[in-house]
N, C-alpha and C positions, 0 to 999 in steps of 0.2 A: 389553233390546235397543235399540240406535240408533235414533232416530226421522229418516225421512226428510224433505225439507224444502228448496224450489225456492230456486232462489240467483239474485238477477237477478246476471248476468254479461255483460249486456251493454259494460257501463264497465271492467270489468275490463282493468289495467296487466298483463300478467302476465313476470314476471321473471325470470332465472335466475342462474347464478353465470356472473361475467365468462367465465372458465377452461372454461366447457364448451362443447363444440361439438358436442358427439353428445347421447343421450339423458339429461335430467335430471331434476329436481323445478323444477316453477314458482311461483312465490308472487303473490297479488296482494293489495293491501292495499284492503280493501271497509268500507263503512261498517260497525260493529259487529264488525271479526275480521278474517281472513287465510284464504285460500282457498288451499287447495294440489292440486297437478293433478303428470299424469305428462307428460311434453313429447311424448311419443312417442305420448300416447294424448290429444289437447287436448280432445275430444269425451268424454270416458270421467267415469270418477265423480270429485268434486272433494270433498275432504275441507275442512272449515271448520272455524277453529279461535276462541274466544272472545280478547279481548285475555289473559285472566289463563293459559291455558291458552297462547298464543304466548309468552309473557314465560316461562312453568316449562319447555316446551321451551327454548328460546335459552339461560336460564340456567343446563338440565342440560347443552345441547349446548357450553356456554362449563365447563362444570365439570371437563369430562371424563367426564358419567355415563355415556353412551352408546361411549366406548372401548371396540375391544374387545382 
């Protein structure tokens, strides 16, 4: 099971893709990883992700793994 685990967010840049104007994923880049949020939900749960774990998404997302 996930172990839960306080994020200071207070400094957090948080970004999205030029191209959207409605609802999307946000990123922000935090000491030690990448925080990802839902835009629509900015208060809501914020998933964290390791550098090594950012770098194996982007390279599946750059592979084509995630096509469907």
């Amino acid at each position: 099971m996930a172990k839960k685990f306080e994020l200071d967010l207070s400094d957090a840049v948080w970004r999205r893709s030029g191209t959207s104007e409605e609802a999307a994923v946000e990123v922000a880049l935090l000491e030690g990883g990448v925080a990802v949020r839902d835009s629509r939900r900015p208060d809501g749960d914020v998933l964290f992700f390791t550098p090594a774990e950012w770098d194996a998404f982007v390279g599946g997302a750059k592979d084509g793994e995630f096509d469907l």
